[in-house]
C-alpha positions as CSV (number, residue, x, y, z in Angstrom):
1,X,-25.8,-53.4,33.0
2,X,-28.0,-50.4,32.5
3,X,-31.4,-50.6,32.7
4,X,-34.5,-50.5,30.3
5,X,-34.4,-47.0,28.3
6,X,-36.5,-44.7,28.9
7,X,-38.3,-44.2,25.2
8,X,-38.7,-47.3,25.3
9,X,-40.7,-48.0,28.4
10,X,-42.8,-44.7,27.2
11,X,-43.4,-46.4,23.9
12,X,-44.8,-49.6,24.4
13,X,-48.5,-48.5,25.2
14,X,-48.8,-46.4,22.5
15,X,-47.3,-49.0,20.2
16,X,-49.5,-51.2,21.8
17,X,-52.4,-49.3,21.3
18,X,-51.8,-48.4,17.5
19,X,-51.2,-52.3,17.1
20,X,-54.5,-53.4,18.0
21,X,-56.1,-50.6,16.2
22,X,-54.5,-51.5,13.6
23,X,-55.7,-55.1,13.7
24,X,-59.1,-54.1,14.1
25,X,-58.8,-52.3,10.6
26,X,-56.9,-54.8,9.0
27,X,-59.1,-57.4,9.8
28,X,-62.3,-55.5,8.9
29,X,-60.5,-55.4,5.2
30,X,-59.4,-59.1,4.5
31,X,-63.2,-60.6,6.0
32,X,-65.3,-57.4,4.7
33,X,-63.8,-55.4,2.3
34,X,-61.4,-57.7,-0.1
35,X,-62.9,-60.3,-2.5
36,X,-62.5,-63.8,-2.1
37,X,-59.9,-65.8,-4.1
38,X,-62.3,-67.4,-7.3
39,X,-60.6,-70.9,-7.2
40,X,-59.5,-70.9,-3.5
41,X,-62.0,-69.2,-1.9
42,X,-62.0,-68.1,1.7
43,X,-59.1,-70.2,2.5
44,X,-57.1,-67.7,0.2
45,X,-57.3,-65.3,3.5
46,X,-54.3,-66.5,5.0
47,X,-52.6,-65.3,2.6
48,X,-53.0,-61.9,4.4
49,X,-51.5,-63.3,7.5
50,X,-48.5,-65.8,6.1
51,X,-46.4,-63.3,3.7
52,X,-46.4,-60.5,6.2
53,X,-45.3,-63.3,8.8
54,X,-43.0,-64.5,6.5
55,X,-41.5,-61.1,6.0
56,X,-41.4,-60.5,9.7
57,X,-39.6,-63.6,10.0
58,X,-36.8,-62.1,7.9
59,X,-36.7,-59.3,9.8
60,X,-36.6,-60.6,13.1
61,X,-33.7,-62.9,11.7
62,X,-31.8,-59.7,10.7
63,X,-32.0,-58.1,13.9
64,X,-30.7,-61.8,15.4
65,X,-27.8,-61.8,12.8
66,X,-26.9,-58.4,14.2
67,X,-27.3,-58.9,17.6
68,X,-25.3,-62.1,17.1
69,X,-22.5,-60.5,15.7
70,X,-22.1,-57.9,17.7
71,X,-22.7,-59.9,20.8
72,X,-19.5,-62.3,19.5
73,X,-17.3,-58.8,18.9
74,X,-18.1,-56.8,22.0
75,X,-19.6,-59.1,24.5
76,X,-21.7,-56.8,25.7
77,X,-25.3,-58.3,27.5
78,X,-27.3,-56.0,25.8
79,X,-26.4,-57.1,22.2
80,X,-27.3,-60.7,23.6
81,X,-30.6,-59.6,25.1
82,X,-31.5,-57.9,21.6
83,X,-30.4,-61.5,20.1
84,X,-33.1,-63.1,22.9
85,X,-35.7,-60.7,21.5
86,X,-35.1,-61.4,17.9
87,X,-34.9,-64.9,18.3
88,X,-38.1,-65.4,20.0
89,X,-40.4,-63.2,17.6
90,X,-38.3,-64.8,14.8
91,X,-39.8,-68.0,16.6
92,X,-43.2,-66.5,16.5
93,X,-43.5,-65.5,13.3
94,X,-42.0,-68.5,11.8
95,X,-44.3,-71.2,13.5
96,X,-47.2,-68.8,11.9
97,X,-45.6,-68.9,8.8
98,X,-45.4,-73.1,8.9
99,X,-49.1,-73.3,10.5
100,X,-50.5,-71.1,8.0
101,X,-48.1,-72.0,4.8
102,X,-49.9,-76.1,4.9
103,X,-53.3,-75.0,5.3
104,X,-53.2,-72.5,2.3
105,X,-51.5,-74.7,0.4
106,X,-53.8,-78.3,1.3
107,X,-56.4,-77.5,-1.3
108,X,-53.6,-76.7,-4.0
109,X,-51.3,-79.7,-3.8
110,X,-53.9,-82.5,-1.8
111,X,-52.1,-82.7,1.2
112,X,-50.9,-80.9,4.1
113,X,-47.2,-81.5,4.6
114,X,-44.6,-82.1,1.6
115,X,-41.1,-82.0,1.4
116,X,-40.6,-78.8,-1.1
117,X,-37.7,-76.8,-0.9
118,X,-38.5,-73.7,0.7
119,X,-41.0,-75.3,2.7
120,X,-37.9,-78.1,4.4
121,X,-35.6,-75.0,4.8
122,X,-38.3,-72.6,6.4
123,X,-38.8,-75.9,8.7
124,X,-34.9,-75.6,9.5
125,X,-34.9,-72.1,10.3
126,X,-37.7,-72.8,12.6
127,X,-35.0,-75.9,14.3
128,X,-32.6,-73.1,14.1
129,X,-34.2,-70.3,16.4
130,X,-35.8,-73.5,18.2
131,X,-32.3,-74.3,19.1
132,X,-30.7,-70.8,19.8
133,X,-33.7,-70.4,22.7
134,X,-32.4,-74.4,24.3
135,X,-28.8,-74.2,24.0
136,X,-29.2,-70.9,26.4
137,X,-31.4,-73.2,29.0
138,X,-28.9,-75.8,28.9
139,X,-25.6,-74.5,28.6
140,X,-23.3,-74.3,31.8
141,X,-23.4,-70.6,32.1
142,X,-24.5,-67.4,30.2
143,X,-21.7,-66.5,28.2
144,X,-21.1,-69.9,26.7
145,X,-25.0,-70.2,26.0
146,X,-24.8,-66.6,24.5
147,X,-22.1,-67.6,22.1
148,X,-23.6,-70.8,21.1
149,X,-27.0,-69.3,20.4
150,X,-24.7,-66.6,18.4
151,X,-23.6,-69.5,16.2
152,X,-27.0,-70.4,15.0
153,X,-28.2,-67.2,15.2
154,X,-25.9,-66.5,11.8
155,X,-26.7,-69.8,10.8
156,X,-30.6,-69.0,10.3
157,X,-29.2,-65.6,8.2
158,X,-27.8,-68.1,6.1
159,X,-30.7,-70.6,6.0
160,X,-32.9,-67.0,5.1
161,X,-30.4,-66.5,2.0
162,X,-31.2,-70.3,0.8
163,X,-34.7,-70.3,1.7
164,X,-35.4,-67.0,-0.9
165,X,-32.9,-69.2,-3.6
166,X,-34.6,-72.3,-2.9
167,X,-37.1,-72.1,-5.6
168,X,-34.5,-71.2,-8.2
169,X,-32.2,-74.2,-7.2
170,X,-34.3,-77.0,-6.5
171,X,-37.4,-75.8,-8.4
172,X,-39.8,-76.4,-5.8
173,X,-43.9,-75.8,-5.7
174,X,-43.8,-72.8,-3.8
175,X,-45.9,-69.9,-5.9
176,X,-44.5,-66.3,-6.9
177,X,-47.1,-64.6,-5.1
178,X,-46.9,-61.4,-6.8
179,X,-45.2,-61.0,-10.4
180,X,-43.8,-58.2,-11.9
181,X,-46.2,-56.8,-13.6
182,X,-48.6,-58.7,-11.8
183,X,-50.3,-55.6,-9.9
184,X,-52.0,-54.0,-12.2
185,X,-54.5,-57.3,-12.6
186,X,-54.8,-57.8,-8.5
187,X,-58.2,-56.0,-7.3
188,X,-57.3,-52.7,-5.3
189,X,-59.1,-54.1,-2.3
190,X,-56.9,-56.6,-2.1
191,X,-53.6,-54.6,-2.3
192,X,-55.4,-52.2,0.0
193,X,-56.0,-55.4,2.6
194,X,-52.5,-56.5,2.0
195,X,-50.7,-53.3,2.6
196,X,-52.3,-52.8,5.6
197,X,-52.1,-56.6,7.0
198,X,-48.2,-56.0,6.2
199,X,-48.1,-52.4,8.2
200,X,-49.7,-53.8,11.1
201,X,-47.4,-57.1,11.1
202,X,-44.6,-54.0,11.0
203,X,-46.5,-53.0,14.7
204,X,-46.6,-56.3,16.0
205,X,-43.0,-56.6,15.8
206,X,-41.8,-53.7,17.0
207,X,-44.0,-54.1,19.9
208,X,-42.8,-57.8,20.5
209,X,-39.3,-57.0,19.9
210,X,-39.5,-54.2,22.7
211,X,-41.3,-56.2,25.0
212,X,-38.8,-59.2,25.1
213,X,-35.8,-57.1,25.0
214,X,-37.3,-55.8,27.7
215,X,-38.0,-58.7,29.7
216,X,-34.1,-59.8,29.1
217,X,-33.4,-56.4,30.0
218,X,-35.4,-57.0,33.4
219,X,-34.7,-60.8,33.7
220,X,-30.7,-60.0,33.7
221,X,-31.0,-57.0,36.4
222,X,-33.0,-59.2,38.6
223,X,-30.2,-62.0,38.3
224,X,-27.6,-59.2,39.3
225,X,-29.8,-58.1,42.7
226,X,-29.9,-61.8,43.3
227,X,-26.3,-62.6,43.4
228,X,-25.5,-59.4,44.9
229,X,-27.8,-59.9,47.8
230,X,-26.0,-63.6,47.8
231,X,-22.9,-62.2,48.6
């Protein structure tokens, strides 16, 4: 097992720097500088936060579906540590994505939970990553936890394929947030506070992704010393 790389130890205070810099601007453009929503009002702000999440979530969800595969071909640790890392900020950026998703949404359809397509299958992918992260406390040893959490690690890529369909097959209540064409009636303020909510939400992954591989990374070398000394 080789160690943490070198770029990225060197990386991660920078990235953590530019990340809360960027948060700091961000911020300072969807409270100050965009205009509120005129039939939503302030609550329309987490809008800023739950389509970058939800975009993140995708992402992290790709990385997993990677890291799954390759971990299934190769069975090499460090493909299953880069699943660990996926999964978790998949994890993250999902429960912001449900937490956020019902409060916008309460003041549109009068309550805070219903059972509309993309909303029940963003819920699954949330049981999905949920379950990758348990099966790998409870399993009998690492590899057969690392396989089973490779399982549902392709199963959420799936669940992301019907989640973006689910509005087209089931015809759920989940709004088109931007339509084509759309653009050119959204204030600029608000594409400007959007573009920048999304680049920073770019940050915040990177920088979790590196720090839990990392932590795997770590986690697994310290497991080696241990049984080593064991012996």
């Amino acid at each position: 097992m080789s160690s943490t790389p070198n770029w990225l130890e060197r990386s991660l205070y920078p990235l953590l720097v530019l990340t809360t810099a960027g948060m700091v601007g961000a911020l300072w453009l969807i409270f100050l500088h965009a205009p509120e929503e005129k039939v939503m009002g302030a609550v329309q702000k987490l809008f800023y936060f739950h389509v970058p999440a939800a975009i993140m979530t995708y992402a992290a969800v790709a990385v997993l579906l990677i890291g799954s595969i390759a971990y299934l071909w190769t069975r090499d640790v460090r493909w299953d540590n880069l699943s660990i890392a996926a999964t978790e900020c998949g994890l993250f950026f999902c429960g912001m994505v449900l937490i956020t998703g019902p409060i916008w949404g309460r003041p549109a359809w009068g309550v805070w939970w219903t059972w509309e397509a993309r909303l029940t299958t963003t819920l699954v992918l949330w049981i999905l990553l949920a379950a990758a992260i348990l099966v790998r406390s409870y399993a009998d040893n690492r590899e057969l936890g690392a396989r089973l959490a490779s399982v549902l690690g392709i199963l959420a890529a799936i669940d992301i394929y019907i989640i973006r369909k689910a509005v087209e097959w089931f015809r759920g209540m989940h709004p088109t947030v931007f339509k084509p064409g759309a653009e050119r009636d959204v204030d600029p303020a608000i594409g400007q506070a959007f573009g920048a909510t999304s680049l920073v939400f770019i940050l915040l992954f990177l920088l979790l992704l590196a720090v839990t591989y990392r932590e795997a990374q770590l986690r697994d070398r310290a497991e080696r010393l241990t049984q080593a000394l064991g012996r």
